[in-house]
C-alpha positions in Angstrom: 107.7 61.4 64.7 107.9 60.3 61.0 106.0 63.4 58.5 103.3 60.4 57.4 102.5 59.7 61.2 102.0 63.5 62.1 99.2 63.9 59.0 97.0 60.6 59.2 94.7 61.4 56.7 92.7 64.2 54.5 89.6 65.3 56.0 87.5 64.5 52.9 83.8 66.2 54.1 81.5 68.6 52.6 82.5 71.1 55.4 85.8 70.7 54.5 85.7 70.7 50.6 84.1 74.0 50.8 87.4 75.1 52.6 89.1 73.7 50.5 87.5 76.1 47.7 86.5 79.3 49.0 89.3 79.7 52.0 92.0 77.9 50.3 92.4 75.8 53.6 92.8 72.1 54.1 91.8 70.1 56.8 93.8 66.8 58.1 93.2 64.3 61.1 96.3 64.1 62.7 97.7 62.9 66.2 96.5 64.8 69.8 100.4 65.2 71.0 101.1 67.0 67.7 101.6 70.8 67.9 101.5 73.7 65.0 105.0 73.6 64.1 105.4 70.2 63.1 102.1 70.3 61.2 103.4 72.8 59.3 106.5 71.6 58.5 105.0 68.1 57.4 102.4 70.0 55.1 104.9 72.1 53.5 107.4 69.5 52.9 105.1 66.4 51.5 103.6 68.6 49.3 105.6 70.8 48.5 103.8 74.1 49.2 104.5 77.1 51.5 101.8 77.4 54.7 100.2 80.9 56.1 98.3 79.9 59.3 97.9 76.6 61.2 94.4 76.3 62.8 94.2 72.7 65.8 90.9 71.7 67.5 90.8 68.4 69.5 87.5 67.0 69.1 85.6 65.3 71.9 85.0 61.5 71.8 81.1 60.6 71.6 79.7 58.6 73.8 78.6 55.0 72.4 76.7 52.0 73.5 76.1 48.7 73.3 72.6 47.4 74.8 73.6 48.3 78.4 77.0 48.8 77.7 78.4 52.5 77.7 81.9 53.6 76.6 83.5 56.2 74.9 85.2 57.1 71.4 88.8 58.2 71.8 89.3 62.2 71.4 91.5 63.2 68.1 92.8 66.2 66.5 91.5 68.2 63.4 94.1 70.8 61.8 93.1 73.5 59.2 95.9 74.4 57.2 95.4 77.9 54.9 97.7 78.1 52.1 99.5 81.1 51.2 98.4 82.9 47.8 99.6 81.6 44.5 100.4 78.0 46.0 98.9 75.0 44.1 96.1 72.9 45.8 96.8 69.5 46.4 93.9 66.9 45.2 93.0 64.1 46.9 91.2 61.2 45.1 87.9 60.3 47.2 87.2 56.6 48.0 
């Protein structure tokens, strides 16, 4: 699994910018078959920084409808990644 395909994108939310600040902990979507380790080592390597603690939660798909039509959302993975103290904080640029 390529580094880009293990960390889909920056969770950009107010939960998570207050992380991001206070805990020094950022917070990624990334796929369900991916464990700690390889978060890690894709963190630490594209930007460049050295990790403490790797935190995973899967979170459940919602149910949605359509009229009378009833499926649901597919489940994904959230990872909170803490920094170690003294590393630099990555920005992202909000869209």
């Amino acid at each position: 699994m390529n580094l880009y395909d293990i960390l889909r994108r920056p969770l950009i939310t107010e939960k998570a910018m207050s992380k991001k600040e206070s805990e020094r902990t950022l917070c990624f979507e990334v796929p369900v078959e991916a464990n700690k380790t390889q978060i890690r080592a894709a963190v630490e390597k594209i930007f460049k920084v050295q990790v403490e603690d790797v935190r995973t939660s899967v979170v459940p798909g919602k149910l949605r409808r359509r009229g009378r039509f009833a499926g649901y959302r597919p489940e994904w993975k959230k990872a909170y990644v803490k920094l170690k103290p003294g590393q630099k904080m990555p920005e992202f640029v909000e869209v």
